[in-house]
C-alpha positions in Angstrom: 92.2 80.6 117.6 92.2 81.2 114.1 91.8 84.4 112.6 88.7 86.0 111.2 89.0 87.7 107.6 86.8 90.9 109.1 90.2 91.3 111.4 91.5 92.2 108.1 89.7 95.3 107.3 91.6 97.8 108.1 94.5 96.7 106.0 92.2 96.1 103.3 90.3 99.6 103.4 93.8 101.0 103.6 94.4 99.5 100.6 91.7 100.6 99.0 92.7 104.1 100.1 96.1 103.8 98.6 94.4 103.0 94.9 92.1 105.8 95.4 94.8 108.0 96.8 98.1 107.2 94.7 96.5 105.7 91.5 98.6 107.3 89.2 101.8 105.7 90.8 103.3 102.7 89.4 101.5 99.5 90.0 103.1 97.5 92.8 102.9 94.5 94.1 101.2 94.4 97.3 100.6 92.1 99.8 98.3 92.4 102.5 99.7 90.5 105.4 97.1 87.7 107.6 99.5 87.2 110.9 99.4 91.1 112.0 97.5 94.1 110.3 99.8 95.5 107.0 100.2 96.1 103.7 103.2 95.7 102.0 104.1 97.2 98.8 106.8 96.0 96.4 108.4 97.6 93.8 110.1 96.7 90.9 112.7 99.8 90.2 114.6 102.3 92.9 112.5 104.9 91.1 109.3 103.5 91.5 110.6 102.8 94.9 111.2 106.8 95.1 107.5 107.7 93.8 106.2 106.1 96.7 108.5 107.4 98.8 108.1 111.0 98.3 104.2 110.2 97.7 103.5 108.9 101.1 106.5 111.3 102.8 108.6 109.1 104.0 111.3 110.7 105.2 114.6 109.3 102.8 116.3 108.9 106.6 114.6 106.2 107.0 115.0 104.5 104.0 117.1 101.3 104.7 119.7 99.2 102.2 119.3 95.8 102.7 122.1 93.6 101.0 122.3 89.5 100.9 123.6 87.3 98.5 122.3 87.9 95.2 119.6 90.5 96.3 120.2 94.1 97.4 117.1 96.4 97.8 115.6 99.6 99.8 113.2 99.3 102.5 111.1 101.5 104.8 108.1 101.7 107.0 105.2 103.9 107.8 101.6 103.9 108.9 98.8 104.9 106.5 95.5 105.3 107.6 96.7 103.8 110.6 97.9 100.4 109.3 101.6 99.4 109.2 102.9 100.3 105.9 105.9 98.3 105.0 107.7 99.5 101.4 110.4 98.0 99.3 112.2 98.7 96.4 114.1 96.0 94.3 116.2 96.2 91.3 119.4 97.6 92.2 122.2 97.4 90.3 124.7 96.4 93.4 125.6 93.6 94.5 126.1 93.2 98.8 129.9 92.5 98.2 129.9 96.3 96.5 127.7 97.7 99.0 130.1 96.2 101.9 132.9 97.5 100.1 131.7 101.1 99.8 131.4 101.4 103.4 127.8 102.0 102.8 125.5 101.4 106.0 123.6 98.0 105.0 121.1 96.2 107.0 122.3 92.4 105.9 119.1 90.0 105.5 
């Protein structure tokens, strides 16, 4: 059975929330997700990346490095307003062969 758009509220009043509540952040670019109830929210910097971060209080512990072939980037999850919450944060300066090399832990995609 195919999905109804009205399954999608609750990502999309979260959303809606997130503009009223963190407005002043940087502009990401967001994604609200039809096969299960998310938003995802992609940034452009690691410190836009951080904004968010420490704005929705996600603790940095939980902040992932994922590293492939010519893409590294942060990631992390949360739930706001009850909706999954999925950031990440692109724009690094590393490549995964430095990242591998530094012993770093790395979550390979």
């Amino acid at each position: 059975m195919q999905k109804q758009l009205t399954e999608q509220a609750p990502a999309v009043t979260a959303l809606a929330a997130l503009v009223e509540t963190f407005g002043h952040l940087p502009a990401p670019y967001i994604v609200v997700h039809t096969a299960l109830t998310a938003v995802e929210i992609q940034l452009n910097t690691p410190q836009e990346f951080e904004a968010w971060r420490s704005a929705l209080g996600v603790a940095p512990a939980v902040v992932t490095l994922h590293a492939y072939s010519g893409a590294t980037w942060l990631a992390a999850e949360t739930r706001f307003r009850g909706v999954a919450l999925k950031l990440s944060g692109h724009g690094l300066n590393v490549t995964a062969e430095q990242v591998v090399g530094s012993g770093s832990a790395a979550v390979a995609a």
